[in-house]
RODO-2510 file (C-alpha; in nm, 4 decimals, decimal comma):
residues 253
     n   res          X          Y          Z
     1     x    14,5100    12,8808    15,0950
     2     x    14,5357    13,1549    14,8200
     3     x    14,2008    13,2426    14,6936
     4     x    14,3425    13,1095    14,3782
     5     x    14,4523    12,7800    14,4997
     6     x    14,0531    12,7880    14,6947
     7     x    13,9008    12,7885    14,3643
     8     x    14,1399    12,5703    14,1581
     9     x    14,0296    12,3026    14,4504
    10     x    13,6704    12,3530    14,4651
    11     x    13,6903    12,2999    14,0190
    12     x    13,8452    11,9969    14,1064
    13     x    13,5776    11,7159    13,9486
    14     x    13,5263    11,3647    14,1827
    15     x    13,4675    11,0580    14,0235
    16     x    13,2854    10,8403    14,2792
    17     x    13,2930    10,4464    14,1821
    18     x    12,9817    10,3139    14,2849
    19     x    12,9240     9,9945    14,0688
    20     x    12,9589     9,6890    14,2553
    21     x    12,7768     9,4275    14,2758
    22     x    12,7343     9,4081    14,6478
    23     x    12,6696     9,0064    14,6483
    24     x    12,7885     8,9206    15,0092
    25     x    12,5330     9,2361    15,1098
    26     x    12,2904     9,0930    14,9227
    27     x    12,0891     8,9036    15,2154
    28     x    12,0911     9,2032    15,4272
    29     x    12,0196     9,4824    15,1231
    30     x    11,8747     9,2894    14,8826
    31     x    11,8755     9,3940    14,5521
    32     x    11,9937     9,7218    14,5997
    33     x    12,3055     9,8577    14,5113
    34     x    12,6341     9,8904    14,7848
    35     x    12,5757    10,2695    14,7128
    36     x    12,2100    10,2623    14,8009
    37     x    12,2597    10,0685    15,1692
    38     x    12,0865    10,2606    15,3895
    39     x    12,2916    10,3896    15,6985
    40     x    12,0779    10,5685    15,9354
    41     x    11,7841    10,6492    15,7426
    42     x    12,0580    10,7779    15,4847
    43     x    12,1716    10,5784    15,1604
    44     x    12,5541    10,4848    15,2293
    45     x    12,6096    10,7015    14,8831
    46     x    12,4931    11,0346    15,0446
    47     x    12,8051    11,0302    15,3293
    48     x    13,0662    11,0376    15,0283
    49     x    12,8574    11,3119    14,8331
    50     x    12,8196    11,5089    15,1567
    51     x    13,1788    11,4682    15,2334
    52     x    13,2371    11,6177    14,9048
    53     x    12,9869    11,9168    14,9418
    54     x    13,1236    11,9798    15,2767
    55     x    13,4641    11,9807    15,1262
    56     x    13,3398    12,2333    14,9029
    57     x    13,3712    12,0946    14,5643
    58     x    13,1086    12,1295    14,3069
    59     x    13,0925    11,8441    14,0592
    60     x    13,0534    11,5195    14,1263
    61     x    13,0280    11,1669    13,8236
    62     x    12,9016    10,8570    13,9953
    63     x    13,0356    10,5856    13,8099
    64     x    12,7409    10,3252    13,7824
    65     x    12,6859     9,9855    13,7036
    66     x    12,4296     9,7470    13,8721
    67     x    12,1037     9,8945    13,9660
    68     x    12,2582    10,2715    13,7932
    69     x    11,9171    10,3503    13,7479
    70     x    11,7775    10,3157    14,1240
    71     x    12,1103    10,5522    14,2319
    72     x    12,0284    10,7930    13,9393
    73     x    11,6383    10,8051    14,0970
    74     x    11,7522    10,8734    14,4366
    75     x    12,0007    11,1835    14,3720
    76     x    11,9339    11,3340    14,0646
    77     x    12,1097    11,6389    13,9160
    78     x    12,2147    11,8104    14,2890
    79     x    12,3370    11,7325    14,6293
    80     x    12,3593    12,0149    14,8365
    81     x    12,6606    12,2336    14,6205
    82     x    12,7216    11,9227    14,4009
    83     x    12,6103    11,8874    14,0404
    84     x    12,5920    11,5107    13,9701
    85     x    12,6678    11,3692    13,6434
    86     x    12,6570    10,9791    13,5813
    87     x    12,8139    10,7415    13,3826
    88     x    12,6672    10,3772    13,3452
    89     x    12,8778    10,0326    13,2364
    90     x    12,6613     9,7842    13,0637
    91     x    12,8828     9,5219    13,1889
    92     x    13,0942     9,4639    13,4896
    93     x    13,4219     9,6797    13,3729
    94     x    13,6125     9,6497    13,7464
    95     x    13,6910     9,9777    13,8632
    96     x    13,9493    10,1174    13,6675
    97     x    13,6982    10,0299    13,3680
    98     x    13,4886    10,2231    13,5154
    99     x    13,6845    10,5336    13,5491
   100     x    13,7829    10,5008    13,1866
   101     x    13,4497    10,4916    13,0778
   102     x    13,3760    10,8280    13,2496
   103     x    13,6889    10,9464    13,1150
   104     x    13,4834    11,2063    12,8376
   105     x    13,2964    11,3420    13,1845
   106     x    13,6092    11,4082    13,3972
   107     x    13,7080    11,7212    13,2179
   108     x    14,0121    11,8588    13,4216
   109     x    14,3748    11,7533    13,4284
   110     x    14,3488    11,6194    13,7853
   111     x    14,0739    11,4130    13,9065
   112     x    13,9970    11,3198    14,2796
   113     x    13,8718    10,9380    14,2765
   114     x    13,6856    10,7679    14,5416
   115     x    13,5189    10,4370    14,6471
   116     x    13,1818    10,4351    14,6433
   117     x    13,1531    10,1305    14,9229
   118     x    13,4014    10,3018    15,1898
   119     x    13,4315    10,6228    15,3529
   120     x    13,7655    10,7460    15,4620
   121     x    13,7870    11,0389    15,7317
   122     x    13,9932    11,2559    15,4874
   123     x    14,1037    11,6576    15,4672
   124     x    13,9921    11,6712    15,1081
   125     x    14,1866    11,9886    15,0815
   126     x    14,5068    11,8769    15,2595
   127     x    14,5554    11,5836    15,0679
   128     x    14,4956    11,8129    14,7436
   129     x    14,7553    12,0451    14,8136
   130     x    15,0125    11,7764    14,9698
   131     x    15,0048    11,5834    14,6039
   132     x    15,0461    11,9120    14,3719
   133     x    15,3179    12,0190    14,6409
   134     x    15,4956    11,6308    14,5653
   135     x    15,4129    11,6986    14,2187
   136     x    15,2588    11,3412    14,2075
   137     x    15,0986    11,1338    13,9077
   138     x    14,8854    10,9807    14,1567
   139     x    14,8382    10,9928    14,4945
   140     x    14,6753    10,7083    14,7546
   141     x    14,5195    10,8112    15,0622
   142     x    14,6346    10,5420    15,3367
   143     x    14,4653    10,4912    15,6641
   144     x    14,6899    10,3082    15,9251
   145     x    14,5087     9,9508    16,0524
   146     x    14,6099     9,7561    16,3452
   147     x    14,5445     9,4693    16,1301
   148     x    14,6005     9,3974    15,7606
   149     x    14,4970     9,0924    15,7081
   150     x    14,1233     9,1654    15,5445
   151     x    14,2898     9,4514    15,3110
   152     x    14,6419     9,3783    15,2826
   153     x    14,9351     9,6432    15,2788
   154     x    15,1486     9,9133    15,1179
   155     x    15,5047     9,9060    15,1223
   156     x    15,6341    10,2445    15,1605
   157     x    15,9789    10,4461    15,1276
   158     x    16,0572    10,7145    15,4106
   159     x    15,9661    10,9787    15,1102
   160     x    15,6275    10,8602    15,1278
   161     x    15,6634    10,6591    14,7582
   162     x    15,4538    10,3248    14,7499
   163     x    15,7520    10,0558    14,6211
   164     x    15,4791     9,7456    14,6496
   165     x    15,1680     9,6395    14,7448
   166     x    15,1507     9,3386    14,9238
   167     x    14,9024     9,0925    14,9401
   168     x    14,6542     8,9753    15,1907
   169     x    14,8205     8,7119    15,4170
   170     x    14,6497     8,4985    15,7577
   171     x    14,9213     8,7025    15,9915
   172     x    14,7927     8,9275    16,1346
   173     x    15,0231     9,2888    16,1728
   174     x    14,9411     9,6861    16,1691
   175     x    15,0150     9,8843    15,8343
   176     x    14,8750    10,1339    15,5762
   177     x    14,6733    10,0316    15,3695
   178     x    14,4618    10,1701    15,0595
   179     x    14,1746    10,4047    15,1672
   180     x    13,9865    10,4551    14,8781
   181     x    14,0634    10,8003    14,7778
   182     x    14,2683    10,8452    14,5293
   183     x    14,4120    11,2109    14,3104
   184     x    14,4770    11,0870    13,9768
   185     x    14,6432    11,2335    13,6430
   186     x    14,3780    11,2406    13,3734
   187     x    14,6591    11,1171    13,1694
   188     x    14,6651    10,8056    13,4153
   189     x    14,2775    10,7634    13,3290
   190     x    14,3516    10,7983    12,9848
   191     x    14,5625    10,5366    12,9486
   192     x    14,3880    10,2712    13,1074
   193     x    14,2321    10,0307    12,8188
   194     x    13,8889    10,1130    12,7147
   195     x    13,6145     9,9074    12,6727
   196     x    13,7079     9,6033    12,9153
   197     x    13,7581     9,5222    13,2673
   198     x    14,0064     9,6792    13,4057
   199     x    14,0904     9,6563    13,8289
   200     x    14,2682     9,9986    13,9636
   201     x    14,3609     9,7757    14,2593
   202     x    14,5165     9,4691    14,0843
   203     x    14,6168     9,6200    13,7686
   204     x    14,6993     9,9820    13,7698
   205     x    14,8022    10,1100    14,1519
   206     x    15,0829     9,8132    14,1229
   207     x    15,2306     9,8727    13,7911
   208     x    15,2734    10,1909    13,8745
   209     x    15,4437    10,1168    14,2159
   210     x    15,7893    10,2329    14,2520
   211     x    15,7515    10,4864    13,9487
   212     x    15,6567    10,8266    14,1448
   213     x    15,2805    10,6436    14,3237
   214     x    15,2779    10,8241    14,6451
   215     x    15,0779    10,7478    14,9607
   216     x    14,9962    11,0050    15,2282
   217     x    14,9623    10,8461    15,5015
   218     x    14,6888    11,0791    15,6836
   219     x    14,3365    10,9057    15,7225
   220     x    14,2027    10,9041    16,0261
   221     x    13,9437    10,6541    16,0089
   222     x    13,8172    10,4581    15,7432
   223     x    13,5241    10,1294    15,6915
   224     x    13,4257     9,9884    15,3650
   225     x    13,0622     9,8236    15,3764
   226     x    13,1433     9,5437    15,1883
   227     x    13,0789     9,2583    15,4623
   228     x    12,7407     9,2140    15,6531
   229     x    13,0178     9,3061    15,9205
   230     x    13,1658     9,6051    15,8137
   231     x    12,8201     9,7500    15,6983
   232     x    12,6544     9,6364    16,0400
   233     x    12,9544     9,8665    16,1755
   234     x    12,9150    10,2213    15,9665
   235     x    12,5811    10,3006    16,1761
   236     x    12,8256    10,3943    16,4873
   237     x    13,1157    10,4628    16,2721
   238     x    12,9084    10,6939    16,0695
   239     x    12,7133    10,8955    16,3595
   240     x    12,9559    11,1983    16,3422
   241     x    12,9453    11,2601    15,9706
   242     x    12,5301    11,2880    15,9141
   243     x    12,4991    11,4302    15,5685
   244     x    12,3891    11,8274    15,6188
   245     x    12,2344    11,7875    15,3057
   246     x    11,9645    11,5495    15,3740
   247     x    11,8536    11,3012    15,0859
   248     x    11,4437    11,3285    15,1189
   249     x    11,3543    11,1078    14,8435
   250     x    11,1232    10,7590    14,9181
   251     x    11,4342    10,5061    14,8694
   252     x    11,3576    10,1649    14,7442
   253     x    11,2540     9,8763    14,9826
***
């Protein structure tokens, strides 16, 4: 990569969407936030940001919602290279609510979205230069399951262009499904409607399905936390990607 094309990447803002509610954690986190679960003496939050740093992009907005203020405490302004700007929804506005609300924050034509509750084993840069190179609205990283059935399934032409999304069914069969990690059009955030709850998953990624959505189908790995399950999983899943940049701050009990 050019030196150029290095920086162009590392200007790149990341819109992390760390607002749920985290109910069906709730006996095992209590009233924390998904975003604050702790993970090896590390809150789930600081394996995305690392990810990022690592990466080596330099701003990061954490889309709050729920318990903002306890995930505003805990990282501040900085994480390792990342300057961290928030933006808080009074009210449950779904994710692509969310992202709109940030939307005076995100300050660059493309922005790279991902889900605060999941971690996807991604080459930031890669899939960066793979959607300019498609010349792609938007972009879905997709991580290959051997079964669907929790997440449901993209439906995918041989040039790599989502046609459908399909729903979750009870048979079980391997696909690719959405990763979390998305490279958006700031036009694409723009549009969404402001000021009410708005679901990039049910709403957005399908209407735009078949109308130049693209889906690179190159995660390695990827767990959400969003079971007692899945989040009594990411300790092991996890091991190999301990944040460099350790968060030293007393987190909430």
């Amino acid at each position: 990569m050019s030196e150029a094309a290095s920086a162009r990447f590392r200007d790149l803002p990341a819109a992390i969407l760390a607002g749920g509610l985290g109910r069906r954690l709730s006996p095992v986190i209590a009233d924390r936030p998904k975003a604050l679960a702790p993970v090896c003496g590390q809150p789930f939050l600081a394996y995305v940001l690392d990810q990022l740093s690592r990466a080596g992009l330099r701003k990061a907005i954490v889309c709050t919602g729920h318990g903002g203020d306890q995930i505003k405490a805990a990282f501040g302004a900085q994480f390792g290279g990342l300057a961290l700007a928030y933006s808080r929804e009074a009210s449950p506005l779904g994710t692509g609510g969310a992202l709109r609300l940030a939307l005076p924050i995100l300050d660059a034509p493309l922005v790279l979205v991902l889900n605060g509750d999941s971690f996807a084993e991604v080459d930031l840069k890669a899939f960066w230069k793979w959607h300019r190179a498609r010349g792609a609205a938007a972009s879905l990283a997709l991580a290959k399951l051997p079964d669907t059935r929790r997440y449901g399934c993209v439906d995918l032409s041989e040039r790599d262009e989502i046609l459908k999304f399909l729903e979750k069914t009870e048979t079980a069969g391997a696909g690719w499904i959405n990763a979390g990690v998305y490279l958006l059009n700031r036009k694409i955030i723009a549009g969404i409607p402001p000021q009410r709850p708005v679901s990039l998953e049910r709403e957005i990624f399908p209407n735009l399905a078949g109308r130049g959505l693209c889906g690179w189908r190159s995660c390695q790995r990827f767990i959400d936390i969003g079971t007692p399950e899945s989040y009594g999983a990411a300790a092991h899943f996890l091991e190999k990607f301990r944040p460099a940049n350790l968060l030293t701050k007393q987190q909430p009990r």
